[in-house]
C-alpha positions as CSV (number, residue, x, y, z in Angstrom):
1,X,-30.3,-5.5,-19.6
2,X,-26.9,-5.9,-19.6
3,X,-24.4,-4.5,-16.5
4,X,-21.0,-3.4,-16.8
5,X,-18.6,-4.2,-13.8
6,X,-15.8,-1.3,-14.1
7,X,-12.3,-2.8,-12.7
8,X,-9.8,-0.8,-11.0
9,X,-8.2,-1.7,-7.7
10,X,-10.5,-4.9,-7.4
11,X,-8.8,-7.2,-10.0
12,X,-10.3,-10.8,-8.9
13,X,-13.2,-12.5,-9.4
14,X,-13.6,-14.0,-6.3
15,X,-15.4,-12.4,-2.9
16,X,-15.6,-9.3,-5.1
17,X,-18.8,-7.3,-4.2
18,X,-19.3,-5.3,-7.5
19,X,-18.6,-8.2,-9.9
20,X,-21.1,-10.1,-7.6
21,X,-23.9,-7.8,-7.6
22,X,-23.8,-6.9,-11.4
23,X,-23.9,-10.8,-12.1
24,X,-26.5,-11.3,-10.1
25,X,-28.6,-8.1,-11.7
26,X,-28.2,-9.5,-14.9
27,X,-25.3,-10.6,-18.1
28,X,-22.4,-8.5,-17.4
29,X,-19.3,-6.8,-19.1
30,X,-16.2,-5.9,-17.8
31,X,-14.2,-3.0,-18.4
32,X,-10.3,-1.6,-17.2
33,X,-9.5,1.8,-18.3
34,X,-5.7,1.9,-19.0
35,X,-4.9,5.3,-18.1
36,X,-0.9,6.2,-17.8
37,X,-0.5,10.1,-17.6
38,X,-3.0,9.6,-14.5
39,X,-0.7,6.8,-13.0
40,X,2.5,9.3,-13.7
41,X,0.9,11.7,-11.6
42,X,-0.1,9.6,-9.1
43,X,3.6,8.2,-8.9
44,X,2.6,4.7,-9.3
45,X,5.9,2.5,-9.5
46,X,6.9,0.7,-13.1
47,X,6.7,-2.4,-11.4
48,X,3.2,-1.8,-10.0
49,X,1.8,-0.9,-13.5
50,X,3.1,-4.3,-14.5
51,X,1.6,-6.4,-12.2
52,X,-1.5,-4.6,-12.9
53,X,-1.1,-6.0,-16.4
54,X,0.2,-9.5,-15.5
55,X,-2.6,-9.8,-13.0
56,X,-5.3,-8.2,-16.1
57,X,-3.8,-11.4,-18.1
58,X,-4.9,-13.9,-15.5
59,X,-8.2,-11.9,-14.7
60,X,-9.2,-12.5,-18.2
61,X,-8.8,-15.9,-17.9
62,X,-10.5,-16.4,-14.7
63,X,-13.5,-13.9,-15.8
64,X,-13.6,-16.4,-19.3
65,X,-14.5,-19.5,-17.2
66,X,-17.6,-17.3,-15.8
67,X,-18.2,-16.4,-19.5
68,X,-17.7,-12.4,-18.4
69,X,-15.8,-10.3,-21.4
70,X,-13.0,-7.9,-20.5
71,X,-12.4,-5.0,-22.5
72,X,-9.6,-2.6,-22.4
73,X,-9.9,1.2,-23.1
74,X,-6.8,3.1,-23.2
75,X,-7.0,7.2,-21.8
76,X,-4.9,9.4,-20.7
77,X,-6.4,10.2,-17.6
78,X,-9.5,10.1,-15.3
79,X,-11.0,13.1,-17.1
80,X,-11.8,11.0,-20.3
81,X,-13.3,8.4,-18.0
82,X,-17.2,9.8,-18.2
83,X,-16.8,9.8,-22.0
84,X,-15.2,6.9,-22.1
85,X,-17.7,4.7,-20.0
86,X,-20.7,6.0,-21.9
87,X,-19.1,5.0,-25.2
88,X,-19.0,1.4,-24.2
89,X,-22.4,1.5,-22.3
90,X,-23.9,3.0,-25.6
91,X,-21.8,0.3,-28.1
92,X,-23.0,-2.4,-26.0
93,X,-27.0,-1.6,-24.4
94,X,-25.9,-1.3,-20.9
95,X,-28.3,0.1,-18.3
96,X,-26.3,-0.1,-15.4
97,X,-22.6,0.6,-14.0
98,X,-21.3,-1.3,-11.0
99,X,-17.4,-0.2,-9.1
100,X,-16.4,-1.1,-6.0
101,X,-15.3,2.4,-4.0
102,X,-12.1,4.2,-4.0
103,X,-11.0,6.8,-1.3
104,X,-8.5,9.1,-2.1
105,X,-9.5,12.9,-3.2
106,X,-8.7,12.6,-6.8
107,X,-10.3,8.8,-7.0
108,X,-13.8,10.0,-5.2
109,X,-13.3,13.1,-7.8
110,X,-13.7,10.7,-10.4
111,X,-16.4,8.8,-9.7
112,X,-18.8,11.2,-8.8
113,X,-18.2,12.9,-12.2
114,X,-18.5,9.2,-14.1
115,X,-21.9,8.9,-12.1
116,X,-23.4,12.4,-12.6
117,X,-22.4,12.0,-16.8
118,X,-23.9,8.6,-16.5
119,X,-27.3,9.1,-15.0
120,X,-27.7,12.1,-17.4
121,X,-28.1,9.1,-20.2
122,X,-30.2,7.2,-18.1
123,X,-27.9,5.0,-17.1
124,X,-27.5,4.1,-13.3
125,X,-24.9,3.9,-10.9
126,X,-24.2,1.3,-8.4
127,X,-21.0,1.7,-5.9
128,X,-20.2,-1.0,-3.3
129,X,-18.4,-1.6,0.1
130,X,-15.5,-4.0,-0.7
131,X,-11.8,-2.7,-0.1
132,X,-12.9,-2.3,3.9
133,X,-15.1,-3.5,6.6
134,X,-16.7,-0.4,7.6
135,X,-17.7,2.3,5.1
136,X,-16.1,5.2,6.4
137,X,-17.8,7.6,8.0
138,X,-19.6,4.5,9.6
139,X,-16.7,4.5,12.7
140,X,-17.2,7.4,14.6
141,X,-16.3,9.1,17.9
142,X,-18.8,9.6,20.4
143,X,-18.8,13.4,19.2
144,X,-19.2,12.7,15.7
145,X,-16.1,12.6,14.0
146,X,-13.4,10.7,12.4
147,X,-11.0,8.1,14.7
148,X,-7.7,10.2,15.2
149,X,-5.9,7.7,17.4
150,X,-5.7,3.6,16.2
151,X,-6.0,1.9,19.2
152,X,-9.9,4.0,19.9
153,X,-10.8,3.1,16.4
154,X,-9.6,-0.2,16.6
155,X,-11.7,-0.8,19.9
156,X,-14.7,0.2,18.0
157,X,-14.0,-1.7,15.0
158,X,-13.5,-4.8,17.3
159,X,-16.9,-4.2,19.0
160,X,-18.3,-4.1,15.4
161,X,-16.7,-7.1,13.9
162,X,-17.5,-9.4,16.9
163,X,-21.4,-8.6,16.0
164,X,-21.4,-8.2,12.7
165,X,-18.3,-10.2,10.7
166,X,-18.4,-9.3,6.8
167,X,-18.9,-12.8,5.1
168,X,-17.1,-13.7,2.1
169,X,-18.9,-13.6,-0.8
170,X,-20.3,-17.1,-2.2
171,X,-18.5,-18.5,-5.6
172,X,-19.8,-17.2,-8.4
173,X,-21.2,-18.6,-11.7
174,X,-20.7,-18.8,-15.0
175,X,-23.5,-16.7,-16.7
176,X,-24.4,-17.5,-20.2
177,X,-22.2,-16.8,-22.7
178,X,-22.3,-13.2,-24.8
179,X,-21.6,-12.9,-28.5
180,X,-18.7,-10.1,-27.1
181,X,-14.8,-10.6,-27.6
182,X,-12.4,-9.8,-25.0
183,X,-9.8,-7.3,-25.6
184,X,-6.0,-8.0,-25.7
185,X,-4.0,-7.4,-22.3
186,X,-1.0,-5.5,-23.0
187,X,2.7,-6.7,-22.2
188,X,3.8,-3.0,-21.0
189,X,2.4,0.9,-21.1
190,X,4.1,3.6,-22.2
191,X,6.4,5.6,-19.9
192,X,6.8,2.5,-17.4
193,X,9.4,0.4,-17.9
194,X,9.0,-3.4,-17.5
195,X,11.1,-5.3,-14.5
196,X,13.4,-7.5,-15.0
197,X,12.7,-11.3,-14.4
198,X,14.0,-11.7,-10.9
199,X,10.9,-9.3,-9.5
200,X,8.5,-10.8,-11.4
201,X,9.7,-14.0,-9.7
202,X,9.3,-12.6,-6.2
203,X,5.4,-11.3,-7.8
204,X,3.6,-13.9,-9.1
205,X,0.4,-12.4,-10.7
206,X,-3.2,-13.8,-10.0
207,X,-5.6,-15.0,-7.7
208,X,-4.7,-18.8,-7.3
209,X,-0.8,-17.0,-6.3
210,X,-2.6,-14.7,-4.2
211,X,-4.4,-17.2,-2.2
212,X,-1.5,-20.1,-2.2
213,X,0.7,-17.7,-0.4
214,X,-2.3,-16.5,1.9
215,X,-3.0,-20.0,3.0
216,X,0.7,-21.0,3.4
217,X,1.3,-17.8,6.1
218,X,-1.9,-18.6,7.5
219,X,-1.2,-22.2,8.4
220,X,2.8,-22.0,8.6
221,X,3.4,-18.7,9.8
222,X,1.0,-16.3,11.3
223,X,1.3,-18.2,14.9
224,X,4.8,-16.7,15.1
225,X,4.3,-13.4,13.3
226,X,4.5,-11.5,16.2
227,X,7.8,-12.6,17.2
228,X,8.9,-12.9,13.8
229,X,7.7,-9.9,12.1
230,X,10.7,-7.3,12.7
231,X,13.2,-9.2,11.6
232,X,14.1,-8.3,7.5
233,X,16.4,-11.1,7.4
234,X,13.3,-14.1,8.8
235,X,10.4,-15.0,6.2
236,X,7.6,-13.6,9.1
237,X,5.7,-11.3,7.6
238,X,2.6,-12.1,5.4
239,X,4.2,-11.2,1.6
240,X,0.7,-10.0,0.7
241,X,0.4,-6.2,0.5
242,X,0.9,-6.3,-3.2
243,X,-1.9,-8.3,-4.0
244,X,-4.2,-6.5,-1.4
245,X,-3.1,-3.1,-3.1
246,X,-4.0,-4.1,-6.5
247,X,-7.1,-5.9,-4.9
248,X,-5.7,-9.6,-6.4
249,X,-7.0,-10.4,-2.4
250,X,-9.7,-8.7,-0.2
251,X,-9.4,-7.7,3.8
252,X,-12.4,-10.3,3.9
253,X,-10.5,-13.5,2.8
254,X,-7.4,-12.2,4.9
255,X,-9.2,-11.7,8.2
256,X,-11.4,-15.2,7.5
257,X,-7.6,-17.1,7.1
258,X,-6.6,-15.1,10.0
259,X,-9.7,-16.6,12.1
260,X,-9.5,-20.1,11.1
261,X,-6.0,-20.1,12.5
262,X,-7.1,-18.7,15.5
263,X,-10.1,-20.2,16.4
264,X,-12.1,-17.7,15.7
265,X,-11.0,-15.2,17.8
266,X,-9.7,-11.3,17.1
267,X,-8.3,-10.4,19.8
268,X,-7.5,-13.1,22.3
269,X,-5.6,-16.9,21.3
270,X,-2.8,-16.9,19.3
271,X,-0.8,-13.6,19.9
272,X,0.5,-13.6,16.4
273,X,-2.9,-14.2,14.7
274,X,-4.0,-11.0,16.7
275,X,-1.3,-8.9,15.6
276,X,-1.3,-9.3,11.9
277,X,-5.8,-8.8,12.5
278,X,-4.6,-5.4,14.2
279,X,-2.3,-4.6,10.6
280,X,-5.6,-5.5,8.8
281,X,-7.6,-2.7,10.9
282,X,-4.7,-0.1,10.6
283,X,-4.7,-0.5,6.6
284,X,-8.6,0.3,7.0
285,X,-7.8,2.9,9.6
286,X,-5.2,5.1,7.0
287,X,-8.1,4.7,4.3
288,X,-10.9,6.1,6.9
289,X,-8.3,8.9,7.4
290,X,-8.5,9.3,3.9
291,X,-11.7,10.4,4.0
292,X,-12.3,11.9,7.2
293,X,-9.1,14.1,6.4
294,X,-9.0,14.3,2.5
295,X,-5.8,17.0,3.1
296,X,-3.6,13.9,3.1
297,X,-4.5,13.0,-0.2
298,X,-3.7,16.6,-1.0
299,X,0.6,16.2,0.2
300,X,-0.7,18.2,3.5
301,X,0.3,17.4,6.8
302,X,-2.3,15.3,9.0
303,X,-1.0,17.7,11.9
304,X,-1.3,21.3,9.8
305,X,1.0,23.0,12.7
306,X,3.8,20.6,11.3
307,X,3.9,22.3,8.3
308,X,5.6,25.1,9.1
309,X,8.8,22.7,10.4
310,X,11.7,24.3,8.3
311,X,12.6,21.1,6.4
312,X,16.3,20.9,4.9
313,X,17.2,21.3,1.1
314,X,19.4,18.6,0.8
315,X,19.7,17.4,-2.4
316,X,23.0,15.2,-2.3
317,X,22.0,13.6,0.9
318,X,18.3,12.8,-0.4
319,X,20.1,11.4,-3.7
320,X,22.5,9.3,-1.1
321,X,19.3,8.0,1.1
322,X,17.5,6.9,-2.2
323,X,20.6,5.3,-3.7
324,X,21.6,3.1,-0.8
325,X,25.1,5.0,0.0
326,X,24.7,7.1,3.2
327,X,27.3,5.1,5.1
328,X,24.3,3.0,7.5
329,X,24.6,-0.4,6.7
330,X,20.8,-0.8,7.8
331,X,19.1,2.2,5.9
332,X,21.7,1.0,2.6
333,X,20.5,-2.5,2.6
334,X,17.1,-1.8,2.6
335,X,17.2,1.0,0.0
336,X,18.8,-2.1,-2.1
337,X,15.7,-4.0,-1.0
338,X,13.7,-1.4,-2.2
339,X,15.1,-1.1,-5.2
340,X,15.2,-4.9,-6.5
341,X,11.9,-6.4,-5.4
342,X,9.6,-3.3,-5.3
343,X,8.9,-4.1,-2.0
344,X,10.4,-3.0,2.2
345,X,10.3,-4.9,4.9
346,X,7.7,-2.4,7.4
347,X,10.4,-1.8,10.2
348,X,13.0,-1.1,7.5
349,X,10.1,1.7,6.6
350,X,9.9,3.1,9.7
351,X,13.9,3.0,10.1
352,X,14.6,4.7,6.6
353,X,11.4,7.3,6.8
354,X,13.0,8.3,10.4
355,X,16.3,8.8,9.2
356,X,15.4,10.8,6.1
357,X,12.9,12.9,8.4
358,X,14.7,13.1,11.6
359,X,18.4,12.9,10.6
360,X,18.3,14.5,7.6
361,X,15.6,16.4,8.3
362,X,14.1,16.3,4.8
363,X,10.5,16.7,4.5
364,X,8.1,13.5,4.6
365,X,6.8,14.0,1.4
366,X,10.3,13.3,-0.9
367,X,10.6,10.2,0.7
368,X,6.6,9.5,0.2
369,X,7.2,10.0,-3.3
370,X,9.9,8.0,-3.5
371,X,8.5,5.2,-2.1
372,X,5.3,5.1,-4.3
373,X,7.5,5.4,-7.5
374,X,9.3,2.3,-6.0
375,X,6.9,0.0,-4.3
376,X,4.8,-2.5,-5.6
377,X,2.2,-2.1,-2.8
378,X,2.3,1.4,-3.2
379,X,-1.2,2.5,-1.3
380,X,-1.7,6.3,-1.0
381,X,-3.6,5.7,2.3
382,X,-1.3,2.8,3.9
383,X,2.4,5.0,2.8
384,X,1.2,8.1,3.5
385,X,0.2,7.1,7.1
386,X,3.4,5.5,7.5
387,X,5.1,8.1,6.3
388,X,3.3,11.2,8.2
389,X,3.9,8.8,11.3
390,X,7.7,8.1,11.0
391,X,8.0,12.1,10.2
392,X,5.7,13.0,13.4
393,X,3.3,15.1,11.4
394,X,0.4,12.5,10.9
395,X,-2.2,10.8,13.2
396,X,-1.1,8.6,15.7
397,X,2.2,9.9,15.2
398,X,5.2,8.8,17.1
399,X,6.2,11.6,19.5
400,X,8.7,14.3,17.9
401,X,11.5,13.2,20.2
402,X,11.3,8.9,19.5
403,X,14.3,8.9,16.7
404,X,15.5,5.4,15.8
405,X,18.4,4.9,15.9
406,X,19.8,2.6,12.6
407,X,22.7,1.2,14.4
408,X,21.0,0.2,17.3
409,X,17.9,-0.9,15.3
410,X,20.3,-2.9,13.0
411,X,22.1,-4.4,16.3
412,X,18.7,-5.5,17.5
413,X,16.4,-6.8,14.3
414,X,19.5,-8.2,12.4
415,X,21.8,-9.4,15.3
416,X,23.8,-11.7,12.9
417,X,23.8,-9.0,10.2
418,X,22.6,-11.9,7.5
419,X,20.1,-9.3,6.1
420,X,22.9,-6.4,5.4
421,X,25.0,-9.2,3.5
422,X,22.9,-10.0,1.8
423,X,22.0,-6.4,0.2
424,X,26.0,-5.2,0.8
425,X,28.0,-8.0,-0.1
426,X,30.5,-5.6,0.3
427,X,30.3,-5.7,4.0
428,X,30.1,-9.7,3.8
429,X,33.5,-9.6,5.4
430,X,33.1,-7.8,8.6
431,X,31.8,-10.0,11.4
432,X,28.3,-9.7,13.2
433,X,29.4,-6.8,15.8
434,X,31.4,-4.2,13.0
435,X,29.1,-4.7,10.7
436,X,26.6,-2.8,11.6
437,X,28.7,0.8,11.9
438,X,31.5,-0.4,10.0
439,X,32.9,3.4,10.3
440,X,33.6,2.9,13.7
441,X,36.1,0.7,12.8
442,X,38.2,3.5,11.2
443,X,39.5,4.2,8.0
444,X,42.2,1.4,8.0
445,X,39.5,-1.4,9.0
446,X,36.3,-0.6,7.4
447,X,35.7,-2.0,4.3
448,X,36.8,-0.2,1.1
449,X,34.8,1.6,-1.1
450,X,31.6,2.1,1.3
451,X,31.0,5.5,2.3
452,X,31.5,6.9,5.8
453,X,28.1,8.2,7.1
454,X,26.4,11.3,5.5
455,X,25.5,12.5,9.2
456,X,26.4,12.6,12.5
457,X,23.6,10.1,14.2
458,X,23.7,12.3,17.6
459,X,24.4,15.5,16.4
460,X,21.5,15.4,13.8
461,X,19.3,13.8,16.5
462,X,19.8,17.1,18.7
463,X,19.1,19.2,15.4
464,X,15.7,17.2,14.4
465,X,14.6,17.9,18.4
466,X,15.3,21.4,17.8
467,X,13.4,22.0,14.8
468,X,10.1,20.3,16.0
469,X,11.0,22.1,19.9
470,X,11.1,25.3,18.1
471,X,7.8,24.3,15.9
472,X,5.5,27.3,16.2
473,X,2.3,25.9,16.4
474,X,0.1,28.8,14.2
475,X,-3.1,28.0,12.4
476,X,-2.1,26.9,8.9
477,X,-5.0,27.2,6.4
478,X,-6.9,23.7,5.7
C-alpha cells in the first residue's frame, strides 16, 4: 500500500515527522498543491511564494536521493484540495494520507474537510506534531485554559522540555524506487511577481542553506545574541525565520543547535543561548494562541474591548509609513529594509508597528497586512502577535501608554547611524548626532529632498494615550 506525504509548510526531508512516518508505513508519494487565489487571500508576499518554489526545486532533489516522487497539482484554492487529493490517491492506489498540522482557522478548516472527503473513500488520515513542541491544547493553566501571558507559558513549557526534550528525527532512507515521474517545479505563479536577484541572494533556498547558516549562528554568534540582537546595523540575530516559516528548518534542529552551544542547558549558561530558546517558545506561544483564540486568525483583536479604539483614516500618512518617507530616519530606513530583502530586523518591527499604531494611530491590522504582503517570513501566528502587541490589543501586550520613541530608539540601537546610511544614503552626510532627527536641524541644514516628519512625536503621543484612556471597555461580540 502506497502513502502519500502532502507538503505544505514542511518543505525538508530531514527531522520531518509526516515524511518520516509515511516512509516508514510503507512506499510513499509526495504531493504540493500550488494554490495562488488562496495565497492572494492570505496576503502571502511575492517573494515568499518564490522561495516556496526555489526551495520545491531543491526538495525535489533531495526527496530523489530517497527515491520519493513529487508531484505538483495546481488549484485555485483550498476548496479544490478534497477533490484534488482523492484524484491522485485514486491515479496512484494510495491507502493512506500523512500532513504535518497547521493552525490557523482557515488551515485547520481545510484539513478536516480533506480528511472527512478522504475517509468517505476509505482512505485514512494521519496528522502529526511537527511545527511545535507541544500540541496545543497540551499547555494549559491550572484552570484549564489557554496561556494568556508568555513568561507562565514559558515556565511551563520549560518544566516540560527539561523532562521530555523532542528528539530529532533519525536520517531517513532511500526506499525503493517507484515507476512514478516527478512533476516540473515552476519558475514563478501567476499574480506574484518574481524578485530581483539581489533578494534571492540574501535567500538561499534549501536545506543544506538552511542548516549552514543555523550552524554558523550557533557556533559564531548565538553567545552574544543577547547583546547583539537589537542592533539593525550588527549581524546578531539568527537570519532564520524564513526558512522556519516555510518549514526549510524545524523548532527541533533549532533548539538541539541552541543546546549544544550551551551545554545543554535552557535556561541557565550562556545568556545569549537562553534568549534566542525563549524566541523559539514565543514563536510556539503565538501558534498556541492561534488555537486557543482562533479570533486572531479571524483580523479580531486578542483584547475584544480594543476594538472599539476609534482608529484614524489616514490614508496619505499610511501610504508615507509603507513608502519609507514620514520624515523618521529610523522607521524610513527600515521600511527600505522591508522593502529590498523581504525581511525587518524584530526591533525595527516593534518601532514601525508602534509608530503606525500609536502615532498615527492607524489600526494594527493595515500594517499586519502590509507586512505579510512584504515579508518573506510572513507567519500569521508570529506577525499577528507582534503586531496585536506593538498596537496594545493582543496578549501580552505592551501597556497602552509604553510608546517608542523612534528618535530615541534610533539614538540608542544605531548610535553611529551606520544602519540609516545605509537605507538613506541621502542622509549619509549628516554626522552620528543630526542624523537621527535631521529636522531638528532646520530647514537650512537638513538634508534636501527628505521630508520633514508627518507627525508631531509628542503631540501624537498625548493623542494615542487619549484614545486608549477614553477606550470604553464594552463587551464586543466573540
Amino acid at each position: 500500500m502506497q502513502r502519500l506525504m502532502w507538503l505544505r509548510t514542511d518543505l525538508r526531508t530531514q527531522d520531518n515527522t509526516a515524511l518520516s512516518e509515511a516512509m516508514l508505513s510503507g512506499p510513499t508519494i509526495a504531493l504540493y498543491l500550488i494554490t495562488p487565489q488562496q495565497w492572494q487571500r492570505h496576503d502571502d508576499a511575492p517573494c515568499k511564494v518564490d522561495f516556496w518554489l526555489r526551495n520545491l526545486a531543491e526538495l525535489q532533489r533531495a526527496l530523489a536521493r530517497l527515491n520519493v516522487p513529487l508531484l505538483i497539482r495546481h488549484c485555485a484554492d483550498w476548496s479544490d484540495a478534497p477533490a484534488q487529493l482523492a484524484e491522485v490517491c485514486r491515479t496512484h492506489g494510495i491507502q493512506a494520507v500523512h500532513v504535518n498540522e497547521e493552525y490557523g482557522v482557515n488551515e485547520s478548516l481545510r484539513d478536516q474537510q480533506v480528511a472527512a472527503y478522504l475517509r468517505q473513500q476509505d482512505i485514512a488520515w494521519h496528522s502529526h506534531l511537527d511545527q511545535l513542541f507541544f500540541r496545543p491544547g497540551s499547555v494549559l493553566t491550572r484552570s484549564g485554559g489557554y496561556f494568556q501571558v508568555y513568561s507562565q507559558f514559558r515556565k511551563v513549557c520549560y518544566e516540560r522540555l527539561h523532562s521530555a526534550l523532542p528528539a530529532c528525527i533519525a536520517p531517513l532512507r532511500p526506499q525503493a524506487p517507484l515507476a512514478i515521474a516527478s512533476d516540473p517545479i515552476p519558475d514563478a505563479v501567476a499574480g506574484f511577481t518574481t524578485p530581483g536577484a539581489s533578494l534571492r541572494e540574501l535567500w538561499p533556498a534549501g536545506e543544506d542553506a538552511a542548516q549552514q547558516r543555523l550552524q554558523r549562528f550557533a557556533e559564531e554568534q548565538v553567545s552574544e545574541y543577547d547583546r547583539q540582537r537589537d542592533f539593525p546595523a550588527q549581524p546578531g540575530t539568527s537570519q532564520l525565520s524564513a526558512y522556519l516559516a516555510a518549514g526549510v528548518l524545524s523548532p527541533r534542529q533549532c533548539l538541539h543547535a541552541a543546546l549544544s552551544a550551551n551545554q545543554g542547558e535552557f535556561d541557565s549558561g550562556n545568556p545569549g543561548a537562553v534568549t534566542w530558546i525563549n524566541e523559539l517558545l514565543w514563536r510556539e506561544f503565538y501558534k498556541h494562541i492561534l488555537v486557543g483564540y482562533p479570533r486572531v486568525s479571524r483580523h479580531r483583536a486578542f483584547r475584544l474591548e480594543t476594538e472599539a479604539l476609534r482608529w484614524r483614516d489616514a490614508p496619505q500618512e499610511l501610504a508615507a509609513w509603507q513608502e519609507g518617507r514620514t520624515g523618521l530616519p529610523l522607521i524610513d530606513a527600515a521600511m527600505r529594509q522591508l522593502q529590498a530583502t523581504g525581511w525587518m530586523h524584530n526591533r525595527l518591527r516593534m518601532v514601525v508597528a508602534m509608530f503606525l499604531t500609536k502615532n498615527l494611530l492607524i489600526d494594527w491590522r493595515e500594517g499586519e497586512r502590509f507586512f505579510m504582503r512584504q515579508l518573506i517570513d510572513g507567519d500569521l501566528a508570529a506577525n499577528n502577535g507582534g503586531w496585536q502587541w506593538s498596537a496594545s490589543t493582543g496578549t501580552d501586550a505592551a501597556p497602552y501608554f509604553r510608546i517608542f520613541n523612534p528618535i530615541s530608539q534610533s539614538q540608542k540601537f544605531d548610535p553611529d547611524g551606520h544602519f540609516i546610511r545605509h537605507w538613506l544614503p541621502e542622509l549619509a552626510s549628516l554626522n552620528k548626532r543630526d542624523i537621527h532627527d535631521p529636522a531638528a536641524l532646520g530647514g537650512l541644514f537638513a538634508p534636501s529632498g527628505y521630508p520633514r516628519p508627518i507627525v508631531d512625536l509628542s503631540r501624537s503621543r498625548e493623542r494615542a494615550l487619549s484614545a486608549f484612556k477614553d477606550l470604553n471597555a464594552r463587551e464586543v461580540p466573540a
